[in-house]
KOLVEXNU-34668 format. One record per atom (N, C-alpha, C, O): z negated, y, x; residue in one letter. Coordinates in pm, whole numbers, padded with zeros to 5 digits, always signed. Each point is the difference from the previous one (the first is absolute). Last residue first. Layout:
BEGIN
ZYXA;...
***
This chain:
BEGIN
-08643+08437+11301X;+00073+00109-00048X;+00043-00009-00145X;+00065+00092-00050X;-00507-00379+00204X;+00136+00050+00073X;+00062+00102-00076X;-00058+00053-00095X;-00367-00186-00027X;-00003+00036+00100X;+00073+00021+00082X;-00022+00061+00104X;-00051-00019-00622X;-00014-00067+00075X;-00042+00016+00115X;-00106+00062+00003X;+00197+00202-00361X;-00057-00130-00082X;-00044-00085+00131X;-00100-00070-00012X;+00322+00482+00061X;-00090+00042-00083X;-00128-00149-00071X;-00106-00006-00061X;+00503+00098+00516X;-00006-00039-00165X;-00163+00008-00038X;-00091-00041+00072X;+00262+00155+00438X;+00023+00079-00100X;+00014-00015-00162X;+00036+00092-00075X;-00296-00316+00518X;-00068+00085-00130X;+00125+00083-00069X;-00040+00085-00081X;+00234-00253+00480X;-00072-00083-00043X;-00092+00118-00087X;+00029+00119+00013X;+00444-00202+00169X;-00054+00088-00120X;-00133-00036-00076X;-00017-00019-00120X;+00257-00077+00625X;-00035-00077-00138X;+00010-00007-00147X;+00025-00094-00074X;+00014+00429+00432X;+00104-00100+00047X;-00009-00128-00118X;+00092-00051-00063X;-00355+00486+00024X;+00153+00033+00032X;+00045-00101+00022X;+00118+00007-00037X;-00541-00112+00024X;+00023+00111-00136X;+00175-00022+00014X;+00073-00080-00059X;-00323-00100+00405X;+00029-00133-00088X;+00030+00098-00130X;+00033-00060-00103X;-00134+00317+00449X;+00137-00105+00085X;-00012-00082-00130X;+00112-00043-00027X;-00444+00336-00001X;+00102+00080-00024X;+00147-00085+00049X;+00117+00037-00013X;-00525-00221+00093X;-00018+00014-00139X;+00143+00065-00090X;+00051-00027-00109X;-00147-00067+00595X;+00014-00123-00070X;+00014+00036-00149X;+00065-00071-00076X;-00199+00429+00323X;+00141-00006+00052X;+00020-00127-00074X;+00091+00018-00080X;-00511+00117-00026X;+00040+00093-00031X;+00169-00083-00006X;+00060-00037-00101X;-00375-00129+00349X;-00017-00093-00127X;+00106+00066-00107X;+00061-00066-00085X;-00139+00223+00534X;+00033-00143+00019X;+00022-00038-00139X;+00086-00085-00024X;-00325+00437+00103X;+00156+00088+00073X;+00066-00178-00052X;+00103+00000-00066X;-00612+00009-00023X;+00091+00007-00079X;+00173+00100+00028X;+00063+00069-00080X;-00323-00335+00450X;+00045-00069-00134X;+00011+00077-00138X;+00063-00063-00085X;-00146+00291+00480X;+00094-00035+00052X;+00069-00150-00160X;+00109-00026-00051X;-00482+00347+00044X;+00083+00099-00046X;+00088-00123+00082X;+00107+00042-00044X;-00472-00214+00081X;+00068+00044-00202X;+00110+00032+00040X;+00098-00067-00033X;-00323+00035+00431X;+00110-00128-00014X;-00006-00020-00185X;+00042-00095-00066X;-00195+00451+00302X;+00083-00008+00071X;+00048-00119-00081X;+00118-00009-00036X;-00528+00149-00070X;+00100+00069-00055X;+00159-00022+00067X;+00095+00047-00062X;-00495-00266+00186X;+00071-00034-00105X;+00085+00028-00093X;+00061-00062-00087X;-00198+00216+00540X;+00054-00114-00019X;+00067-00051-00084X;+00114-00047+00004X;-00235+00530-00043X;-00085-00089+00060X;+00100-00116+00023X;+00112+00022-00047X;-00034+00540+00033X;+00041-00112-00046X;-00107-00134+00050X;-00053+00012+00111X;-00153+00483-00148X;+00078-00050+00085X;+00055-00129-00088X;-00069-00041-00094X;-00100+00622+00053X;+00058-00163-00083X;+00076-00103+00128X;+00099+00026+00069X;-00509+00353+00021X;+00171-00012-00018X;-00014-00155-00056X;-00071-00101+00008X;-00309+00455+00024X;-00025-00164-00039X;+00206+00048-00003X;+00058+00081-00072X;-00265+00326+00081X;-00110-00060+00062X;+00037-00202-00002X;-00089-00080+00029X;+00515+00474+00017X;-00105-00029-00105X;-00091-00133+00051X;+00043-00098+00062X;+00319+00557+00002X;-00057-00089+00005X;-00117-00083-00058X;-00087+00045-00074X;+00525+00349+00123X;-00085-00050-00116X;-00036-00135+00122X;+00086-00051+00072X;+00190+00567+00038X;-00011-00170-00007X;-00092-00100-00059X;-00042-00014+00115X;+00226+00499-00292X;-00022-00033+00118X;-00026-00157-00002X;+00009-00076-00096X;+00159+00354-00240X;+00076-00007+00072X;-00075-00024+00125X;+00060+00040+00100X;-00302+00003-00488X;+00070-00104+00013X;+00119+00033+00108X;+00063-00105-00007X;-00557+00279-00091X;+00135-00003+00033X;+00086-00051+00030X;+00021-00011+00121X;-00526+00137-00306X;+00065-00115-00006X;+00134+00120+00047X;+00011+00118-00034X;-00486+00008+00012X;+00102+00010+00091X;+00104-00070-00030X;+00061+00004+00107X;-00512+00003-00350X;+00064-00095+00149X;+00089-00013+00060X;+00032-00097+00069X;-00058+00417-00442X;-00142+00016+00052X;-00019-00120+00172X;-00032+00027+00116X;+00397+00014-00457X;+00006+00084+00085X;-00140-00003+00116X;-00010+00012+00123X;+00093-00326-00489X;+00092-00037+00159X;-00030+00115+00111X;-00013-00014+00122X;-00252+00093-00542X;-00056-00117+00077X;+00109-00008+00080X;-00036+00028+00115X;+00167+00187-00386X;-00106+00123+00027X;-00051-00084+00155X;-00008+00039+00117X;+00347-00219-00445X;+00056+00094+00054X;-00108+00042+00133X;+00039+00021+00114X;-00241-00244-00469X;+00100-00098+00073X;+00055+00131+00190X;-00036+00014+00116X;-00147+00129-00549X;-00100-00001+00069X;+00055-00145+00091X;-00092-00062+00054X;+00404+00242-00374X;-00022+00099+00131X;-00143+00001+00073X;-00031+00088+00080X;+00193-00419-00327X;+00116+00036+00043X;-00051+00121+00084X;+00016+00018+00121X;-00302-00129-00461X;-00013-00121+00079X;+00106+00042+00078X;-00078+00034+00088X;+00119+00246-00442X;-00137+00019+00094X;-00030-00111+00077X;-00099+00031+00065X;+00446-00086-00332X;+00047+00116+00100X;-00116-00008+00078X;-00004-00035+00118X;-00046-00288-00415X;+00106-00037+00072X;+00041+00110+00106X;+00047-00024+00111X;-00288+00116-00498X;-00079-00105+00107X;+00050-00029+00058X;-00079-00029+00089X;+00363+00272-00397X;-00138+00071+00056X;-00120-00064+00115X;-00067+00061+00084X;+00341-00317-00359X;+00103+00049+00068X;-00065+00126+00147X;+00005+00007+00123X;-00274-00276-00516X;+00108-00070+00107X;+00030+00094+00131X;-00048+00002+00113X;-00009+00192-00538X;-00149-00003+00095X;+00077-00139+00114X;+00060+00032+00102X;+00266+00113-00403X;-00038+00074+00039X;-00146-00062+00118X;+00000-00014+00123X;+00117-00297-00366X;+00105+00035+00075X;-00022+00150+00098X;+00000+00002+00123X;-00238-00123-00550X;-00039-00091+00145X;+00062+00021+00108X;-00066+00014+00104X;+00174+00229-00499X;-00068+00017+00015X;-00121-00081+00152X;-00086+00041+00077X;+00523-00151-00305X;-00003+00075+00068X;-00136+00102+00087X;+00006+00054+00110X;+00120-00474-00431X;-00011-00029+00133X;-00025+00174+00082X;-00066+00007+00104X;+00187-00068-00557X;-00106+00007+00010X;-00044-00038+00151X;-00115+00032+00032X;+00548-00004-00138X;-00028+00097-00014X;-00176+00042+00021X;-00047+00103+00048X;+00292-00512-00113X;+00024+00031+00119X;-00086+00118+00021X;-00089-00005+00085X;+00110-00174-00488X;-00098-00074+00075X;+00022+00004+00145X;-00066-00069+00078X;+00334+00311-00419X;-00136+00035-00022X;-00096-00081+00081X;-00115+00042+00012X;+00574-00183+00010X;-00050+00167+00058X;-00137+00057-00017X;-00061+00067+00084X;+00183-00501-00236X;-00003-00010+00079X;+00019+00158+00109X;-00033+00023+00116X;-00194-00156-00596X;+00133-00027+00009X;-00003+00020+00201X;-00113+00027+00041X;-00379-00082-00338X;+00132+00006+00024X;+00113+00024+00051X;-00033-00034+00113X;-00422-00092+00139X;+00019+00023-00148X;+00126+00077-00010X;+00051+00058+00096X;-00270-00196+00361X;+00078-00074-00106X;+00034-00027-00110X;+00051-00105-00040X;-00508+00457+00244X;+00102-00036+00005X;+00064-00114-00051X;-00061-00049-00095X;-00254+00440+00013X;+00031-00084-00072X;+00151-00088+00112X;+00118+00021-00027X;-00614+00353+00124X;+00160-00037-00003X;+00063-00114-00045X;-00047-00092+00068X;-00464+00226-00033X;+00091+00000-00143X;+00109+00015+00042X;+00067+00026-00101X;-00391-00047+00453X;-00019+00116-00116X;+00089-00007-00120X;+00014+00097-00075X;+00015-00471+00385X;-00185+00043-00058X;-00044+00151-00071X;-00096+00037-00068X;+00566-00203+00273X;-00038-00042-00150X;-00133-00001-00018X;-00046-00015-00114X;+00162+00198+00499X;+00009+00111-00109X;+00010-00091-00148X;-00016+00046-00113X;-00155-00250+00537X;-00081+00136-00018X;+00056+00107-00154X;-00062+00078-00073X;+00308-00510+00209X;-00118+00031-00026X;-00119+00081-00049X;-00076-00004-00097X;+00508+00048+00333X;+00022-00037-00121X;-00150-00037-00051X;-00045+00092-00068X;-00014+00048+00487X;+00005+00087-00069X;+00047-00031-00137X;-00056+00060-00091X;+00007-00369+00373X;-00128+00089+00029X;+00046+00091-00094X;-00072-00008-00099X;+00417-00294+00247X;-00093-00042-00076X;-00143+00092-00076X;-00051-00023-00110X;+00398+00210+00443X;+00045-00014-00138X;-00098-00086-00091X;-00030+00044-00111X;-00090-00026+00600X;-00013+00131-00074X;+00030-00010-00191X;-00078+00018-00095X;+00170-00403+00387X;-00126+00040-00067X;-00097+00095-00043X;-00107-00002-00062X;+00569-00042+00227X;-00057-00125-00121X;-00082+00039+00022X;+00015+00114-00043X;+00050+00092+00368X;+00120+00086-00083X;-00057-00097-00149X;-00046+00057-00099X;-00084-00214+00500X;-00081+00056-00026X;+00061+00134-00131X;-00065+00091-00050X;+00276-00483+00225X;-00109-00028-00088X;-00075+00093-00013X;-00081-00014-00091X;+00410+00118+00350X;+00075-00035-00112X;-00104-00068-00096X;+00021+00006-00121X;-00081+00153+00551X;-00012+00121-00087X;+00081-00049-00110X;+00051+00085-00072X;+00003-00371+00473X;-00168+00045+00004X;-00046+00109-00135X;-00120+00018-00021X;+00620-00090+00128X;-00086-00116-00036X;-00150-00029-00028X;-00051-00068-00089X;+00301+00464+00279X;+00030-00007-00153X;-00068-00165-00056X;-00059-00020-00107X;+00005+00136+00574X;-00085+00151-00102X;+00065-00088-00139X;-00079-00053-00078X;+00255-00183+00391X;-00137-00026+00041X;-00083+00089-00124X;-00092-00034-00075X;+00590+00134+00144X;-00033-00112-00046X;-00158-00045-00028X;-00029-00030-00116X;+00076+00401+00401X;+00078+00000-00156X;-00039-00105-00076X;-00100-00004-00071X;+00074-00015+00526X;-00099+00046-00071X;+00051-00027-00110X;+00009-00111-00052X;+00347-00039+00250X;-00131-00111-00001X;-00149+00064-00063X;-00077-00068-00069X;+00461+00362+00193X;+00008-00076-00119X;-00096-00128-00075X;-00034-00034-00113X;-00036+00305+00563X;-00015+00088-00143X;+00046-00090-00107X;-00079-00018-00092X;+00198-00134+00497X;-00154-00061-00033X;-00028+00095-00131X;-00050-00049-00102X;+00482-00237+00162X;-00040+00130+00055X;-00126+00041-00071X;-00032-00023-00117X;+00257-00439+00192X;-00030+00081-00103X;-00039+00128+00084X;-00042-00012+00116X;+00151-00423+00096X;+00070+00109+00016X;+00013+00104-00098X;+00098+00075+00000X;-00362-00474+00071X;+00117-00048+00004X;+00107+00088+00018X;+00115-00038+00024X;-00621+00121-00026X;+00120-00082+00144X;+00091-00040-00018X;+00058-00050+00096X;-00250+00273-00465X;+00021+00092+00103X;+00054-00076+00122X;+00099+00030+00067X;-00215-00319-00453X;+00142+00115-00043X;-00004+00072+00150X;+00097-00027+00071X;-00520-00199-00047X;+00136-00055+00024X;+00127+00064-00017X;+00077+00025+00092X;-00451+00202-00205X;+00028-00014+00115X;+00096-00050+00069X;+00073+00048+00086X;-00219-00026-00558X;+00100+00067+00046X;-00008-00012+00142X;+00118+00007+00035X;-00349-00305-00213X;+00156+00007-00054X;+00073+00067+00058X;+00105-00031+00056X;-00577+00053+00041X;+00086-00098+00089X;+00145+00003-00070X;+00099+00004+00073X;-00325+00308-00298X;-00038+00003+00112X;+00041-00117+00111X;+00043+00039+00108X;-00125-00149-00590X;+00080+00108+00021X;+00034+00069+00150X;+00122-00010+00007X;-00297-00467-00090X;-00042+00115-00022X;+00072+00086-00004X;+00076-00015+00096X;+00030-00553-00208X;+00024+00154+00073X;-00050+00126-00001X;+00066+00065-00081X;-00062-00491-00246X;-00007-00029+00154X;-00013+00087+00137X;-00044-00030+00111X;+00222+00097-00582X;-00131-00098+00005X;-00086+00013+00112X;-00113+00047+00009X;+00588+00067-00008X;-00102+00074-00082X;-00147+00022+00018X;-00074+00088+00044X;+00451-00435+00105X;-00028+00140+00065X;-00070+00064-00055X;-00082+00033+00086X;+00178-00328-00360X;-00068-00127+00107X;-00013+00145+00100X;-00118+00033+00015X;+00297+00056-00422X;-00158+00049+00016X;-00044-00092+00119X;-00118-00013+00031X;+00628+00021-00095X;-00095+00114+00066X;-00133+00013+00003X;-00059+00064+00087X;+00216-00463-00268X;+00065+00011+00129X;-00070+00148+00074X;-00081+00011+00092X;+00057-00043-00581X;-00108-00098+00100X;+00041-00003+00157X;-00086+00029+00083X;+00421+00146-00392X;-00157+00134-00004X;-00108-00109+00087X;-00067+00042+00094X;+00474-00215-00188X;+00046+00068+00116X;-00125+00118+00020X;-00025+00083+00087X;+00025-00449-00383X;-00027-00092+00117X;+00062+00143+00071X;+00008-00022+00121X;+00025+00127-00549X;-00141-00051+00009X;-00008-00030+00175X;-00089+00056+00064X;+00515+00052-00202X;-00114+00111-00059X;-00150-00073+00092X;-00055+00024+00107X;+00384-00367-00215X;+00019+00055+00121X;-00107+00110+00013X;-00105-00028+00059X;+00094-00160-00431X;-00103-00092+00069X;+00057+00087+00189X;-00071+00020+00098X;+00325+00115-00519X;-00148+00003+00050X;-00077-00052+00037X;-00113+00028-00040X;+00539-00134+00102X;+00003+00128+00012X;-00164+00033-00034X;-00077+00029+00091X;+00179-00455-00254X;+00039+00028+00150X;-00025+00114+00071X;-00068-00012+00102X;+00106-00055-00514X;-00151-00058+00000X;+00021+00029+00124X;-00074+00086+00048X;+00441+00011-00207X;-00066+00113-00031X;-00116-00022+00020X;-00080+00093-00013X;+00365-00433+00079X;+00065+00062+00105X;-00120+00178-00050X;-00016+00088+00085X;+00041-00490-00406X;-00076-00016+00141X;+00031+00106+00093X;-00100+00010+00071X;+00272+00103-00455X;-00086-00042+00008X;-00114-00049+00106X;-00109+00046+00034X;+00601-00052-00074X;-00061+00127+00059X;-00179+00006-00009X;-00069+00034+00097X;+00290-00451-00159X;+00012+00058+00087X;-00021+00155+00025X;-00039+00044+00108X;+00088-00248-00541X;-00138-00067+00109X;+00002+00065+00136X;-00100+00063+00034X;+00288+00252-00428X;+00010-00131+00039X;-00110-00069+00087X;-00107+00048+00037X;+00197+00296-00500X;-00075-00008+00120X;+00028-00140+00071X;-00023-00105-00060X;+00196+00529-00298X;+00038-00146+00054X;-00102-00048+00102X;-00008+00080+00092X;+00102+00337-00496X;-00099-00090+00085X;+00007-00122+00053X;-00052-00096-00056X;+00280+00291-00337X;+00043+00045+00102X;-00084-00011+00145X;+00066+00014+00102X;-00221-00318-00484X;+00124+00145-00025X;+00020+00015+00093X;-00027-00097+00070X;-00205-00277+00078X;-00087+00144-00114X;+00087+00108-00055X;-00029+00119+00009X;+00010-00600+00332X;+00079+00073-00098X;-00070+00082-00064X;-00098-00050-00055X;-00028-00290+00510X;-00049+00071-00154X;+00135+00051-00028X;+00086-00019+00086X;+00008-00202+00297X;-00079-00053-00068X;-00042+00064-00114X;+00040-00057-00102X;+00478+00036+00387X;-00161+00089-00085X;-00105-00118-00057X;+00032-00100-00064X;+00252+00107+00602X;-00018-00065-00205X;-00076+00098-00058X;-00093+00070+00041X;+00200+00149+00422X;+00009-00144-00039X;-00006-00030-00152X;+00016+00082-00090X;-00145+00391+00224X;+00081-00105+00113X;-00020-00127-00069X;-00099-00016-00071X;-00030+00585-00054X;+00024-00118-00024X;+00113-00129+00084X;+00120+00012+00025X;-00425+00495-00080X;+00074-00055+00118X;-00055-00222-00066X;-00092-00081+00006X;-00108+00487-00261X;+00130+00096+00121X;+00056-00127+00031X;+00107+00003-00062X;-00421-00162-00153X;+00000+00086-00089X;+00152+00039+00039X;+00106-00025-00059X;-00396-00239+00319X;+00088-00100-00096X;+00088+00085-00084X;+00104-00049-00045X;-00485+00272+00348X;+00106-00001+00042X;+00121-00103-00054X;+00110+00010+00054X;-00557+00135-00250X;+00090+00107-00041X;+00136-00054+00082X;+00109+00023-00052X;-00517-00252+00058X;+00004-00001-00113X;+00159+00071+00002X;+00091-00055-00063X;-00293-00043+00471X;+00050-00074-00053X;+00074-00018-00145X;+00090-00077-00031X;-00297+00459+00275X;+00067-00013-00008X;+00105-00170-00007X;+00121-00009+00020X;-00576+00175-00195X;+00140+00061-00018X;+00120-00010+00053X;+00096+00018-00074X;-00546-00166+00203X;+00058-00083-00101X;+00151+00087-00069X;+00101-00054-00044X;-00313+00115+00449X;+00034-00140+00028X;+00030+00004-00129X;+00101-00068-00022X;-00197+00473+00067X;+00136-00016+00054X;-00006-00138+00012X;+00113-00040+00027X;-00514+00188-00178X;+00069+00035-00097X;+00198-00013+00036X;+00093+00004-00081X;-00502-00149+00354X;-00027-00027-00094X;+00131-00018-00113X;+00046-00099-00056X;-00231+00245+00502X;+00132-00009-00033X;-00001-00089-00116X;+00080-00092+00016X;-00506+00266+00066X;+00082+00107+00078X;+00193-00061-00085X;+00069+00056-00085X;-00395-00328+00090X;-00095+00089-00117X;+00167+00107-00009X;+00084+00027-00087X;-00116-00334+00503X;+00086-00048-00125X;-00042+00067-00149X;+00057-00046-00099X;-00259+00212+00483X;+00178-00053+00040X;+00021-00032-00126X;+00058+00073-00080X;-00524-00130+00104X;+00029+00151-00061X;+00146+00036+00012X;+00046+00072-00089X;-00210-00480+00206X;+00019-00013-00079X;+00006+00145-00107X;+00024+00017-00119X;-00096-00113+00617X;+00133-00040-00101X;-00012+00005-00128X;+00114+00011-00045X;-00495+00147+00205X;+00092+00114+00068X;+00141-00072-00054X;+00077+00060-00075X;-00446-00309-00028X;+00025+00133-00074X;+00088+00056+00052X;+00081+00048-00080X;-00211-00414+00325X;+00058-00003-00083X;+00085+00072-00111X;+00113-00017-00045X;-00309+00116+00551X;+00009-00028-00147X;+00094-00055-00076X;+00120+00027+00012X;-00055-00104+00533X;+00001+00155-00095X;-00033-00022-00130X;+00094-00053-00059X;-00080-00215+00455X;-00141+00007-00033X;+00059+00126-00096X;-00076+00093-00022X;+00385-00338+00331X;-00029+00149+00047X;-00163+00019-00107X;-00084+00074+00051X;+00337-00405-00184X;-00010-00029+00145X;-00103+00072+00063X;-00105-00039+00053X;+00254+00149-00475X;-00040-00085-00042X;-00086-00051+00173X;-00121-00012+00019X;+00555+00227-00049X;-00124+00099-00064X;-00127-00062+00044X;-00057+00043+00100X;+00459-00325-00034X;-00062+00116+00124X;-00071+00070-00030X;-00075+00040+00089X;+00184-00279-00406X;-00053-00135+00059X;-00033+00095+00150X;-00097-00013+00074X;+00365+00198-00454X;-00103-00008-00037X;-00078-00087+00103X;-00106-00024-00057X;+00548+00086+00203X;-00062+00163-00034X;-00137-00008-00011X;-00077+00057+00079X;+00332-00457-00150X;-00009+00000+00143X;-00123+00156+00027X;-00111+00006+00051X;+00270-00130-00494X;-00108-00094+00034X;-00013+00027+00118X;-00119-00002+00029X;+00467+00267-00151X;-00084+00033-00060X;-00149-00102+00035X;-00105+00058+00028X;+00535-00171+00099X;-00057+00093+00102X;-00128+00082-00068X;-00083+00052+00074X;+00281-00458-00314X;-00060-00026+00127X;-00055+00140+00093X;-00104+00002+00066X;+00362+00035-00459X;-00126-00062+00006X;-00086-00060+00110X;-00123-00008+00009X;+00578+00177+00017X;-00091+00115-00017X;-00148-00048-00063X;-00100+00071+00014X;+00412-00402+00082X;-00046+00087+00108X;-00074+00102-00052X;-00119+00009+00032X;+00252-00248-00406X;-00079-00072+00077X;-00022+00049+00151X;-00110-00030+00045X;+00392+00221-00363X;-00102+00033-00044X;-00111-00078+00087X;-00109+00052+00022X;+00600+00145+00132X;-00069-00115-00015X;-00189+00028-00050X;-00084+00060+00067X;+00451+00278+00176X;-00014-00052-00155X;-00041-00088-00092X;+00008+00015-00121X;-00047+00309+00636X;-00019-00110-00076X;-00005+00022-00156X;-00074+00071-00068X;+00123+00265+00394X;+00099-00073+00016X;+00054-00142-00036X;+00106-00061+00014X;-00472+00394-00008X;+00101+00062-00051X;+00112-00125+00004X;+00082-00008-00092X;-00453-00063+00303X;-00036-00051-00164X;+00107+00076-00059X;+00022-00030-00117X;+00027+00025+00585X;+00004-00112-00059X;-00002-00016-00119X;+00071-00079-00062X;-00243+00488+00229X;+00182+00031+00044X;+00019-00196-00068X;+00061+00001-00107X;-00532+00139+00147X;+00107+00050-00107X;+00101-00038+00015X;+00041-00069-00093X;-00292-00083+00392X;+00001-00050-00110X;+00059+00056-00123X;+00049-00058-00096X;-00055+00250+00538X;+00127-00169-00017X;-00011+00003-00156X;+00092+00021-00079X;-00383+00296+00198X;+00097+00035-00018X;+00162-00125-00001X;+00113-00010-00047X;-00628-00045+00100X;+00034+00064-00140X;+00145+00022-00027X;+00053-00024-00109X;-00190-00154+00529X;+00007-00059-00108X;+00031+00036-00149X;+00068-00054-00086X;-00152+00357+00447X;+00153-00057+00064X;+00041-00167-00149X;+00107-00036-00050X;-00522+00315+00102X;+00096+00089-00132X;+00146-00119+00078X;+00101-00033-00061X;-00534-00139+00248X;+00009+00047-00162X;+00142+00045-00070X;+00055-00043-00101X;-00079+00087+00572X;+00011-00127-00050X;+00022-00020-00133X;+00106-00020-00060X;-00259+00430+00224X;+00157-00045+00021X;+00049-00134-00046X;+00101-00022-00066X;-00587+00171+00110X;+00096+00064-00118X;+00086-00068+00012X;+00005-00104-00065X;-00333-00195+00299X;+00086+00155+00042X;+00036+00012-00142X;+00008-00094-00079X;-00368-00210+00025X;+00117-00003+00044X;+00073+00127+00022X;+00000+00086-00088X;-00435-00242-00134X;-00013+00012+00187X;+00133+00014+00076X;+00009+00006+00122X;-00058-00085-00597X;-00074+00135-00043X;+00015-00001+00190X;+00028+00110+00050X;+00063-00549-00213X;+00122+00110-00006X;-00069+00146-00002X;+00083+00077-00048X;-00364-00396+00112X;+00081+00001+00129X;+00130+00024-00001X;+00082-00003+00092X;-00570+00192-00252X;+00065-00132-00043X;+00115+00013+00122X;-00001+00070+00101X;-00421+00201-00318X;+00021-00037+00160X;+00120-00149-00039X;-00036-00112-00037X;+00005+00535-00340X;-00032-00096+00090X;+00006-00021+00127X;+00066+00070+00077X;+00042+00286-00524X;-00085+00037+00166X;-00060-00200-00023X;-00081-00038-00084X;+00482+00261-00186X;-00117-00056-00036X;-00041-00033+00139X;+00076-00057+00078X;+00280+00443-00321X;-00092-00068+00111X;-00105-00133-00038X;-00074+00010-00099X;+00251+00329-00193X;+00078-00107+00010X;-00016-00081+00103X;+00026-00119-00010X;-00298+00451-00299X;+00047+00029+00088X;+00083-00151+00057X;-00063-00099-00038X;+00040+00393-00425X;-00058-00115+00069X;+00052-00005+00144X;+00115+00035+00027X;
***
């Protein structure tokens, strides 16, 4: 699937940089928050910029299809390892308290609010302006291809593999049937043709830079430069602003560091 969602909106009109300069506070914060009620909030904040921006419904709600299986596990499993405060259940050797408990709801709801944060860049961003940005920030432009090639060729890699599992359970290949070597094992046959599609795309890749000359050790320009706008000027100055307040009330306060609350 391709992860883009092509709008005229007015996070889709924003420099890269901006975008990722958010993405990237926003991680570094949700790392740093323990409080189930912030990380609820940055998750509602996440969903309300999607949402802003005109991005499907489906598309969130394929996020959460997606993290599905880590929101509920790891609440289930972290009471298991890592016990704090009173026990509430008893089970033989199985202790589970309240506090870790919450503190494992916590953790996946973090998961959750640190994959939305990025699809707010995601979403929002062509491949091609992404990497551009990366390049003014000081990416080196071959790496920025790279990047550009492996992203652009990662659905198309899915949908090779779709095509052909297909093609060969239509001749009678049996796959997810028993024990777990035998259901690896049957993968191989796709794998192969995969793999095989993957070269011949690689060297009709190859064929195409050559053919337009591409050389990266010379100077790279490009028809539309990324310029900062106004409004990019004054995000990137409130979230530098919201970031430093955030990280001044973490360390000096201990604000989001309890699991239940909002102070330390």
């Amino acid at each position: 699937m391709e992860l883009y969602v092509d709008r005229d909106s007015w996070l889709h009109r924003l420099d890269p940089r901006t975008k990722l300069a958010f993405t990237l506070a926003g991680a570094v914060l949700l790392l740093l928050t323990n409080s189930v009620w912030l990380i609820l909030g940055w998750l509602v904040a996440a969903h309300a910029i999607l949402l802003s921006a005109r991005v499907p419904w489906a598309r969130l709600r394929w996020v959460w299809r997606v993290m599905l299986p880590l929101t509920v596990l790891v609440p289930i499993l972290w009471p298991l390892f890592y016990r704090e405060g009173a026990t509430l259940i008893a089970l033989g050797p199985v202790q589970i308290t309240g506090l870790s408990l919450v503190r494992g709801v916590a953790v996946g709801l973090r998961i959750d609010a640190l994959a939305f944060v990025w699809f707010v860049l995601l979403f929002a961003t062509d491949q091609t302006r992404l990497i551009r940005g990366l390049v003014r920030l000081g990416l080196p432009y071959s790496w920025g291809l790279t990047a550009a090639i492996a992203l652009r060729y990662l659905p198309t890699l899915q949908d090779t593999y779709t095509t052909v599992s297909e093609a060969q359970q239509a001749r009678g290949l049996v796959l997810g049937r028993g024990h777990l070597l035998k259901a690896a094992r049957a993968q191989l046959p796709i794998l192969v043709a995969v793999l095989i599609g993957a070269l011949r795309a690689t060297d009709q890749l190859a064929l195409a830079l050559q053919a337009r000359a591409y050389n990266p050790r010379r100077p790279r320009t490009s028809y539309r430069e990324l310029r900062l706008t106004p409004l990019d000027g004054l995000l990137l100055v409130g979230i530098a602003a919201f970031t430093l307040a955030y990280l001044g009330a973490r360390l000096a306060l201990g604000f989001g560091a309890s699991p239940v609350g909002f102070g330390s």
